[in-house]
C-alpha positions in Angstrom: -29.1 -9.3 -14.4 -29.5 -6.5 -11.6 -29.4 -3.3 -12.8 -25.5 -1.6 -12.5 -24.5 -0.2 -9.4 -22.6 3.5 -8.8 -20.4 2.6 -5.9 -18.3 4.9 -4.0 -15.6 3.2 -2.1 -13.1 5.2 0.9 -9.8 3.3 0.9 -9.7 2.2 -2.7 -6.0 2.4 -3.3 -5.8 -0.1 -0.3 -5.2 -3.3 -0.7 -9.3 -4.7 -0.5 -10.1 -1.8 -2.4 -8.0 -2.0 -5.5 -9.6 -5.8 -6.0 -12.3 -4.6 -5.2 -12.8 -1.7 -7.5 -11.6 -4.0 -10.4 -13.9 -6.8 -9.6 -17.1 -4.3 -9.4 -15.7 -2.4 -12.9 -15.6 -6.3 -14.3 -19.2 -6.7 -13.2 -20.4 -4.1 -14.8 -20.6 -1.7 -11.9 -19.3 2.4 -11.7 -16.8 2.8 -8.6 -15.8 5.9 -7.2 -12.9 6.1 -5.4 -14.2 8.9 -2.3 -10.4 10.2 -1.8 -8.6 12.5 1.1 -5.8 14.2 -1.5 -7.2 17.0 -4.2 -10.2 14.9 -6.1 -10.0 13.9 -10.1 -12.8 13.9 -12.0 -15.1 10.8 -11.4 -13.6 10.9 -7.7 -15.4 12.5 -4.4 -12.8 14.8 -2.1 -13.4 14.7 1.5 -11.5 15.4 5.1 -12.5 12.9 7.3 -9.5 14.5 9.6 -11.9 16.9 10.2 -15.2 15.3 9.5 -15.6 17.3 6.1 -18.0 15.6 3.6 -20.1 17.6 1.1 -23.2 15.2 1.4 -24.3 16.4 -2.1 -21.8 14.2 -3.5 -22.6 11.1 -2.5 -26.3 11.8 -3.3 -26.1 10.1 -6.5 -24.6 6.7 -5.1 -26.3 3.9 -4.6 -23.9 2.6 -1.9 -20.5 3.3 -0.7 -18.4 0.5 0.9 -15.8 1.9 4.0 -12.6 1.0 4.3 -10.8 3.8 5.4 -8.3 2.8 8.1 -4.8 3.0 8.5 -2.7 0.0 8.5 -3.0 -2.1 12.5 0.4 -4.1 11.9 2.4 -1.0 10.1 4.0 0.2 12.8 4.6 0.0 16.8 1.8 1.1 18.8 2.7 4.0 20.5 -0.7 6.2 22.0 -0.2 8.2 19.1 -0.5 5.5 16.5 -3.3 3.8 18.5 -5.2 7.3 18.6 -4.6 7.2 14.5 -6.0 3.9 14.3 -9.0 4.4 16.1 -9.7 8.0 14.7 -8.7 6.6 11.4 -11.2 4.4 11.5 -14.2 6.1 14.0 -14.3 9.5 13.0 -14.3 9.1 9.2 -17.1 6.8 9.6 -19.4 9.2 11.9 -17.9 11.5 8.8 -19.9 9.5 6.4 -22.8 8.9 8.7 -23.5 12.6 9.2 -23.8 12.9 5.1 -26.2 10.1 5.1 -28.4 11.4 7.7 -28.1 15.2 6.3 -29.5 13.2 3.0 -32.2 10.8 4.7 -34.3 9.4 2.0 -31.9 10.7 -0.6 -28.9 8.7 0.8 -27.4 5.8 -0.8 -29.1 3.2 -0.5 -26.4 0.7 1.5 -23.4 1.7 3.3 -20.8 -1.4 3.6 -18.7 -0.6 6.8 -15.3 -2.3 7.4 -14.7 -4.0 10.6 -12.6 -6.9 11.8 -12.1 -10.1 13.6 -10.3 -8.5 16.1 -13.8 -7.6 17.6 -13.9 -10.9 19.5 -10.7 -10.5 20.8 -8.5 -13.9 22.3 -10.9 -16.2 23.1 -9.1 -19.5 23.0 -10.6 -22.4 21.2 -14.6 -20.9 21.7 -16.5 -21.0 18.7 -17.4 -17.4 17.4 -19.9 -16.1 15.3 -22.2 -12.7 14.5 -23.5 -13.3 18.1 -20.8 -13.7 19.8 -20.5 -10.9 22.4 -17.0 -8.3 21.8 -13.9 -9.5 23.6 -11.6 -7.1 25.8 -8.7 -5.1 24.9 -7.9 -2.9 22.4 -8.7 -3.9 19.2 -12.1 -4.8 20.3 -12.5 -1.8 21.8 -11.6 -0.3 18.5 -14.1 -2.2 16.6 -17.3 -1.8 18.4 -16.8 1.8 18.3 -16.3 1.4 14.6 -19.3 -0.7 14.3 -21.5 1.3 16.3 -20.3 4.4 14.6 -21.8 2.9 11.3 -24.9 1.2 12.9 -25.8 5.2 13.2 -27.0 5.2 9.5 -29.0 2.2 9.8 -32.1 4.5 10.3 -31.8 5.9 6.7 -30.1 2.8 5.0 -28.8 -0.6 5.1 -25.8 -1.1 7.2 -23.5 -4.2 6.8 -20.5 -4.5 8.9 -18.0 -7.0 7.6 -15.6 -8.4 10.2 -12.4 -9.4 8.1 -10.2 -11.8 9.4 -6.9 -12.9 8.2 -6.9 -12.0 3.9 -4.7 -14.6 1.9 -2.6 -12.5 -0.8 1.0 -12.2 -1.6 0.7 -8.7 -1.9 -0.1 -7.7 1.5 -1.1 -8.2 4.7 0.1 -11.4 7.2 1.0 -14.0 4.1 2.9 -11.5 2.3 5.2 -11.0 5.3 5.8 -15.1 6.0 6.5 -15.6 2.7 10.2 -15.3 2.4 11.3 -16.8 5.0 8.6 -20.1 4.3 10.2 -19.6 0.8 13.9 -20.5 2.0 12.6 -23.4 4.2 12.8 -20.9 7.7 9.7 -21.0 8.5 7.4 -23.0 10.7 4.3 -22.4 13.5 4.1 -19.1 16.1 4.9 -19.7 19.7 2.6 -23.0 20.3 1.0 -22.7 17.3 -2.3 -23.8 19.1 -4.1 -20.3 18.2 -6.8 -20.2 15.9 -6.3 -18.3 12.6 -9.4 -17.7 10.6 -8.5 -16.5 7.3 -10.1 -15.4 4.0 -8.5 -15.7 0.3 -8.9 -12.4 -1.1 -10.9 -13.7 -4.4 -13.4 -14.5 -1.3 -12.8 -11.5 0.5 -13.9 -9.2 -2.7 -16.5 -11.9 -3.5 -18.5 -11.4 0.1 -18.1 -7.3 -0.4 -19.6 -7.7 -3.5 -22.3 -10.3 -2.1 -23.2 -7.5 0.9 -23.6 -4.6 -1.7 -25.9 -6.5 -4.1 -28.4 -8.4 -1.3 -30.3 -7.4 1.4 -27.7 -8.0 4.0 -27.7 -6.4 7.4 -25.7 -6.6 10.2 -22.2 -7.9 11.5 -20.9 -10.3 8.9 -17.7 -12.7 9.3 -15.6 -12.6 6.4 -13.7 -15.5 7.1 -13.6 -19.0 5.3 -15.6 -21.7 6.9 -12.9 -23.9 8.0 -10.3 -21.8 10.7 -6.9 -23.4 11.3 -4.5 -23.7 14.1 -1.5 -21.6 13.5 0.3 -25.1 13.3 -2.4 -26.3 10.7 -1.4 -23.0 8.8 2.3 -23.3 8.3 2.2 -26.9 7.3 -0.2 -26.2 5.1 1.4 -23.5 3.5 4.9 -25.3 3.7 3.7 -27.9 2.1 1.9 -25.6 -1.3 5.6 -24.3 -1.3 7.1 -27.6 -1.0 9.2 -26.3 1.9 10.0 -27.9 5.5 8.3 -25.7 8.5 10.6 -27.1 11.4 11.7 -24.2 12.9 9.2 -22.5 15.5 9.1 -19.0 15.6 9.6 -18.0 19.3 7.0 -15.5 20.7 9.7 -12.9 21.8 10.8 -12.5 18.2 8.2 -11.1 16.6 7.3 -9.0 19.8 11.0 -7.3 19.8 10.2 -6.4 16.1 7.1 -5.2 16.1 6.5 -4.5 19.6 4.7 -7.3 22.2 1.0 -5.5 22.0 1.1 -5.5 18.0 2.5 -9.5 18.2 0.1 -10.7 20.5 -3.0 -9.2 18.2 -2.2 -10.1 15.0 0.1 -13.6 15.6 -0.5 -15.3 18.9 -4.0 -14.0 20.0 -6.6 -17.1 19.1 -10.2 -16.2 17.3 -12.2 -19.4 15.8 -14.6 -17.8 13.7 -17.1 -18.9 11.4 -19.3 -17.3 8.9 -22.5 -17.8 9.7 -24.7 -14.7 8.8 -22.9 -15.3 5.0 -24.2 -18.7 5.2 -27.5 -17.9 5.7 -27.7 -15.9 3.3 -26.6 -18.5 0.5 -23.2 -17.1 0.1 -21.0 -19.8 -1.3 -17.1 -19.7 -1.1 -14.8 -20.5 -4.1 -12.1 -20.9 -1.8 -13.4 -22.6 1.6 -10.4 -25.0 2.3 -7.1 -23.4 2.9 -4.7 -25.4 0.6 -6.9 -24.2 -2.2 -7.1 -21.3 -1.4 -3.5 -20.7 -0.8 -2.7 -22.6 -4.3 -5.2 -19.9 -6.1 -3.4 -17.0 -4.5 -0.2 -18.1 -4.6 -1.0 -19.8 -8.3 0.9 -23.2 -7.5 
C-alpha cells in the first residue's frame, strides 16, 4: 500500500469535499480542511478575498485538492454574482499558485484544481473530450480562466484539472432539486429533452479525486460517467428507480422565470456529451458507469 497522504482540501465543508474528506480519512490518508473563517487546530487559515496564503503552511502537504467556488445555480446571475463566481473561483486559485511557486521545490507535490463541464459550453450532440477545444459564453469563459490560473503551478508540481459534470446525490446539487417533484409523479424531461446530460454518481466523483491525487495524472480530466444521457433518457430513467410516471414536460420558461433564463439555459437546457477519456487511459474504472445503477446506489433503491 502507498505510503499515507497529508492532504489539504479548500472547500471541504462543500458538498465534494465532505465525501471527500471522509473517503481519504477511510483510506488511511490525513485531510486538512485549508478554511477562510478563524482556523482550528489541524486546519490552514487563508483569505483568498484578498489573495492571503502563508505558503509556510502548506509546506508540509503533499497535495491539496481545490474546490473553492461558490455555488453556479444558487442564486440569479446578476454581474455581481457572476463577478463572485469567477473571483470565487480565479483568484483563490492564483492565491494558491503564488504559495506554490514562493515554495518551488518544497511545494506539495500535486495540486488537484476543480473545474467543470461547463468548459465546453452547448455543443449539441458533438462528442467531447480532454481535447475538445472551450465553447463560448460564460461559463466557459469562467473555466479556462480557472484552468489556466492552475496550469500556473504546473512548473513546480503536478496539476490536474478535473472537469465535473452533473454529480448524482440526494443531498445536493441538480438530483436533489428534481427529486420532489419526480417523488409525487410531477416530473418528466426539460424543454425537448434532447440535451445531453453527462453525469457522475458522487461515490465516482470522490473515487476519480482520489484516483488524480494518488497517480501520475496531469492535465484536464472529465469527471463524468462513460455513458451521457439525453435529458429524456434521464427522467425515465430516474422515474422509473422511483417507480413514478415522468409525463409531464417541464416547459423551458419555467425554470428560467425561477431561476433566471442565463442560469436555466447552463445548467438544464444547454447540451454537453462528454466522455472520460484521459480517466480511461489511465485505467480508472467506474463503480457506477450506467445511470440506473448508479442512481439506485445513491438513492439506495
Amino acid at each position: 500500500m502507498a505510503a499515507p497522504l497529508r492532504v489539504g482540501i479548500t472547500g471541504s465543508s462543500g458538498l465534494i469535499g465532505t465525501a471527500l474528506t471522509a473517503a481519504l480519512i477511510d483510506g488511511g490518508h490525513v485531510v486538512v480542511p485549508i478554511v477562510r473563517r478563524a482556523a482550528k487546530q489541524g486546519e490552514i487559515g487563508w483569505d483568498p478575498a484578498a489573495g492571503r496564503l502563508d505558503p509556510s503552511d502548506v509546506a508540509d502537504l503533499d497535495a491539496v485538492v481545490n474546490l473553492a467556488g461558490v455555488g453556479i445555480g444558487d442564486h440569479r446571475w446578476t454581474d455581481e454574482y457572476r463577478a463572485l463566481i469567477r473571483s470565487s473561483r480565479v483568484d483563490s486559485t492564483e492565491t494558491l499558485v503564488r504559495a506554490y511557486h514562493e515554495l518551488g521545490s518544497d511545494a506539495p507535490k500535486a495540486l488537484v484544481s476543480a473545474s467543470a463541464i461547463g468548459y465546453y459550453g452547448d455543443r449539441g450532440d458533438e462528442t467531447l473530450t480532454e481535447s475538445s477545444a472551450a465553447g463560448d459564453g460564460f461559463l466557459p469563459s469562467v473555466c479556462s480562466e480557472w484552468e489556466q490560473a492552475a496550469s500556473g503551478a504546473s512548473d513546480v508540481t503536478r496539476v490536474a484539472m478535473i472537469r465535473t459534470g452533473v454529480v448524482l446525490t440526494p443531498d445536493g446539487g441538480a438530483l436533489a432539486k428534481m427529486l420532489p417533484l419526480f417523488k409525487l409523479g410531477l416530473g418528466g424531461r426539460f424543454g425537448s429533452g434532447a440535451q445531453w446530460w453527462s453525469w457522475i454518481s458522487l461515490t465516482d466523483e470522490v473515487r476519480a479525486i482520489v484516483h488524480a491525487l494518488t497517480n501520475d495524472v496531469e492535465g484536464p480530466l472529465n469527471l463524468t460517467a462513460p455513458t451521457p444521457t439525453t435529458n429524456r433518457e434521464f427522467t425515465d430513467v430516474l422515474g422509473d428507480v422511483l417507480g413514478r410516471p415522468t409525463f409531464l414536460p417541464v416547459p423551458a420558461f419555467g425554470p428560467k422565470l425561477v431561476v433566471g433564463a442565463d442560469v436555466a439555459q447552463a445548467l438544464l437546457f444547454d447540451s454537453a456529451r462528454v466522455l472520460p477519456a484521459a480517466l480511461a487511459d489511465h485505467g480508472f474504472e467506474f463503480e457506477h458507469p450506467g445511470l440506473d445503477a448508479a442512481l439506485r446506489a445513491e438513492l439506495g433503491r
